[in-house]
N, C-alpha and C positions, 0 to 999 in steps of 0.2 A: 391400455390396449389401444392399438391403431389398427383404422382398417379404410381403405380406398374404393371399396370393390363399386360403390355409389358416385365416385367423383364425376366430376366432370373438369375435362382438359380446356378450358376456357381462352389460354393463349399459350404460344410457343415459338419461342427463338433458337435458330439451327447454327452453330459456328463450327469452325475444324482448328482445333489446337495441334499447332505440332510442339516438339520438343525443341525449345528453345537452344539449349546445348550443343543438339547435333547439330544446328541450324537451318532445322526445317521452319514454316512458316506459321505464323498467325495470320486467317483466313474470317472476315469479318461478314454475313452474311449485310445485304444491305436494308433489310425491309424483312418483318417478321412472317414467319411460317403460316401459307393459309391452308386451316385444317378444316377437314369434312368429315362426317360423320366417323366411315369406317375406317377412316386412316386412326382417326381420336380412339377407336376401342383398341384396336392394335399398340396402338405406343401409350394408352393408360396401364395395359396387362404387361406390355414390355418394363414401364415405369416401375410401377406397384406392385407386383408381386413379389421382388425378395426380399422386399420389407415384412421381417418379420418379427416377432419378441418384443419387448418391455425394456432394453436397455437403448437410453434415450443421453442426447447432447446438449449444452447451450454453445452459443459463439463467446469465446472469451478475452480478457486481456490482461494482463499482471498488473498494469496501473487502474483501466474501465476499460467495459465492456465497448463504450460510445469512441475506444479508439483503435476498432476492431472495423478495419475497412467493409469484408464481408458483410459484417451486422450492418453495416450502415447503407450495401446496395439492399438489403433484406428490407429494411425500415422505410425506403424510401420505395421501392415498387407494391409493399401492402399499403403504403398509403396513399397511390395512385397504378396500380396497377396498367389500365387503359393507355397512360401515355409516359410512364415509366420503366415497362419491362425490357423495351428493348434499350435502352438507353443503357441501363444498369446491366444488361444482357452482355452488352461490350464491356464494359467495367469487367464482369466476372471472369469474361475471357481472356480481358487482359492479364489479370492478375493469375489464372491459373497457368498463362504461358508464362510468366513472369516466374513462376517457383517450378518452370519445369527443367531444372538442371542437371537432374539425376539421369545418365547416358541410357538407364537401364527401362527412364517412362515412356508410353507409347505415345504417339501422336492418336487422334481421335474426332470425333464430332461428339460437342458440351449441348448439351441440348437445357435450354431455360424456362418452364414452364411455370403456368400460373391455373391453379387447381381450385374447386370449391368442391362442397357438399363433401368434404372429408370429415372422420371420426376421429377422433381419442378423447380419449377418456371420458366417454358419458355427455362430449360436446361437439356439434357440427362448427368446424373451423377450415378456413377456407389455408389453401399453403403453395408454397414454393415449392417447385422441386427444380434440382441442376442433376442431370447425370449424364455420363460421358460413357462412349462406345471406343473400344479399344483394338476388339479383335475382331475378324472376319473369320466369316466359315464356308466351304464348298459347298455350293449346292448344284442341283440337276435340272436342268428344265425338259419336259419331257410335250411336245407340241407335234399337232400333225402338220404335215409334211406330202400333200396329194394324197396316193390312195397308201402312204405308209408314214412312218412318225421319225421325229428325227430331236435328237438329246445335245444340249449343248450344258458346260458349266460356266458358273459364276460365281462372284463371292460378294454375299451381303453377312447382311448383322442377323443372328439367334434372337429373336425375340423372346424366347426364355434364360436365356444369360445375361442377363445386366450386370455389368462389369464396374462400374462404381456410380454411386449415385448419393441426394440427398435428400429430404423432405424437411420441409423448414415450415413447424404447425406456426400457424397466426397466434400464441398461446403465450403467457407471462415473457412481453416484450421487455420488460426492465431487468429480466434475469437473463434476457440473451435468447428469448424464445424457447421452443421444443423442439430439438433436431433426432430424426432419425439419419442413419448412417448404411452403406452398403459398401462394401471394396471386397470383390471377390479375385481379385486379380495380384495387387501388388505383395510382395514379399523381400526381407531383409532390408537393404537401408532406402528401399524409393519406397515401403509401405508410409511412411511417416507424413508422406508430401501430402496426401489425402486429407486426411482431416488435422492433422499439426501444421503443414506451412500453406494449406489453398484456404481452408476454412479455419484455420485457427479454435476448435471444440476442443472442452472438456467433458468428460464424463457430467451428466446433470447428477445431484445430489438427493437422490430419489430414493424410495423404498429398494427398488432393486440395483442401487450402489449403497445401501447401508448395509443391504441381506448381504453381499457379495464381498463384499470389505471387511465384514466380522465374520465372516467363514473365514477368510483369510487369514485374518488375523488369529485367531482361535488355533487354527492348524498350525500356524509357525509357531507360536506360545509351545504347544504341546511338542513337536517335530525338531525344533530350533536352538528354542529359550530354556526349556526343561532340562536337558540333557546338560546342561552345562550349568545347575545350579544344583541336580540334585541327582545321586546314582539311582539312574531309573531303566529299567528294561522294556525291552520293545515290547513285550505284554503288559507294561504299566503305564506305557503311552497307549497303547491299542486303549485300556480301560477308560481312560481322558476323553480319547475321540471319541467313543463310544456313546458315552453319556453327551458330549456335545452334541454327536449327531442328533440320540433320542431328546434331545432340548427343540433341537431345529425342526423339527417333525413333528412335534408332539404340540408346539405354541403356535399360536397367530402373530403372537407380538414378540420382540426382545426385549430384556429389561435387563441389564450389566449385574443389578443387586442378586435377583432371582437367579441367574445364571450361574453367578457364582457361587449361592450357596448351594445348587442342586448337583454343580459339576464339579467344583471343588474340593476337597476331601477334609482343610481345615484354613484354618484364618490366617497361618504362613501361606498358602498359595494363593486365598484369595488378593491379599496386599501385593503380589506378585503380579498377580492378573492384573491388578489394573496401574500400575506401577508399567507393566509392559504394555498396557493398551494408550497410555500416555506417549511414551518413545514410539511405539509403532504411528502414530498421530503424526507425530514431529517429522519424523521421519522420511514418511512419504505426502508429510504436507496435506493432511485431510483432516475434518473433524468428523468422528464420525459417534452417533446421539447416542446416549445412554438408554433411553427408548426408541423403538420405531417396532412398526408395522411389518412383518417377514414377506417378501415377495415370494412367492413360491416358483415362479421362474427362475429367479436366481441360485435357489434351493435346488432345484432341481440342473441346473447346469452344475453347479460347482459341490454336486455329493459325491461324486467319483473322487474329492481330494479331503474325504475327509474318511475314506476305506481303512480301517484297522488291518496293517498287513505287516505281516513278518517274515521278513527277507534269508534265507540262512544260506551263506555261501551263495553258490552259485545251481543248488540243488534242491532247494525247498522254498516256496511261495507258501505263507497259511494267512489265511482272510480269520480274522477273529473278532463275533459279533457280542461277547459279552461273558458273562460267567469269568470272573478272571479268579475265582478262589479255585477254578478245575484246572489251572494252567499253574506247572510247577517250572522252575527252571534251575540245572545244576551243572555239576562238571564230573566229567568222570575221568578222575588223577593216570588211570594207568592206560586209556586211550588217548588221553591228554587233548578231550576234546570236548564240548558244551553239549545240554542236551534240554530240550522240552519236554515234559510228561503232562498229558492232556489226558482228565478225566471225564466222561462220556456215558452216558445210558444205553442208547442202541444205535447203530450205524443209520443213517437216514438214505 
């Protein structure tokens, strides 16, 4: 868990990135931002608040981490923040014009700050944050004007819409630190430039990417890999999910052994299961632990994809929470069409 609401904005550097491509400019402030009190609480709420949730970053590299440019203005302004920031300030503007190719990214002001008295996890650690302003919005200035008032417009930035941003906790520097992440704006192929080609992040390998990753995994098993090994009906897949869900609800921990024998039916599926939790590894290139601890945020984002539903035509939607010895399914030859018979106590 992260939370800001106590920082304090200690330093800040202001630049204007344009989009390289269209051949707008890079715009290098000359001399770091001098902040006063209430300018500081306005761009900390602007900053911090759409940080929100438990899915967290490091800086990465396929050979090391130490050859990951980003990581390295990171490392070098925590450990001199004072006469570091803005230096590294220009660095990071360069590089973010530098990957701005895409005709589709906006020009903006990167703003560089240097944070303390921040939280996560049970620890006061001081952090970096970079976030960028993208759009503008109308506003009304409403002033008197003698003895009657007089309205003109303008366009500034939403101090409740931060448009992309990062937080970079002072926290396990040899793994690439603790990054929070924010991009409420980009979509289709310039979402990627954000955190794949400015900062280079992978997902961190934490409680809530092992909770998130075996949900996943778990539903293509059941939705995917079943279907094609053994004739099964959508009310015998619904039964699978079913019990997986009540696994994920029901523990604090995962355990791959436990799991299997509570949700598997017999010791052909269980060899199945993990026979497919191997390729599913390989696959998308992750390890991911035969224990761990269940995050319950991720639990809770990713239930909606583990819903027991049975789809029929284009006419019947049925959500189905259990009892599968009440769910018959046949055919009837002379309408030449399939049918479900569901048995029930009393209409709810």
């Amino acid at each position: 868990m992260m939370t800001c609401e106590d920082a304090v904005l200690e330093r800040l550097v202001l630049h204007k990135v344009g989009n390289k491509a269209n051949g707008e400019l890079l715009s290098l402030s000359s001399t770091p931002f001098i902040l006063n009190s209430d300018i500081s609480s306005l761009l900390l709420k602007y900053f911090t608040t759409p940080f929100k949730g438990s899915q967290y970053y490091v800086f990465s590299n396929d050979a090391d981490v130490g050859f990951n440019g980003m990581y390295n203005c990171i490392c070098n302004i925590f450990d001199d923040p004072k006469n570091n920031l803005y230096e590294e300030s220009c660095n990071i503007a360069q590089h973010l014009y530098d990957v701005s190719i895409h005709p589709n990214i906006k020009s903006g002001e990167l703003y560089v700050t240097y944070m303390t008295q921040c939280y996560l996890d049970g620890e006061i650690v001081d952090a970096i944050g970079i976030f960028k302003s993208e759009n503008k919005e109308t506003y009304l200035k409403v002033f008197p004007q003698g003895d009657n008032f007089d309205i003109e417009q303008d366009n500034g930035i939403n101090i409740n819409k931060l448009d992309k941003g990062c937080i970079v906790f002072n926290k396990d520097r040899e793994d690439g630190f603790v990054v929070a992440v924010v991009d409420n704006v980009s979509k289709g192929n310039e979402a990627v430039y954000w955190i794949d080609d400015f900062l280079s992040l992978r997902q961190r390998r934490d409680s809530f990417f092992q909770t998130e990753n075996m949900l996943s995994l778990c539903k293509n098993f059941v939705v995917d890999y079943l279907p094609q090994e053994y004739e099964m009906t959508k009310a015998d897949q619904a039964e699978i999910l079913n019990k997986t869900s009540a696994y994920f609800k029901e523990n604090k921990n995962f355990d791959t052994e436990t799991f299997s024998d509570k949700v598997m039916e017999n010791d052909d599926l269980k060899d199945k299961f993990r026979l497919y939790k191997g390729a599913y590894e390989k696959e998308y290139e992750m390890n991911l632990d035969d224990s761990f601890i269940l995050n319950e945020e991720a639990l809770k984002k990713a239930s909606r994809y583990l819903r027991s539903v049975i789809k029929l035509d284009k006419n019947f939607t049925i959500y189905i929470h259990g009892k599968r010895d009440r769910v018959e399914i046949g055919e009837d030859e002379e309408k030449g069409l399939r049918y479900y018979k569901f048995y029930f106590e009393k209409e709810a």
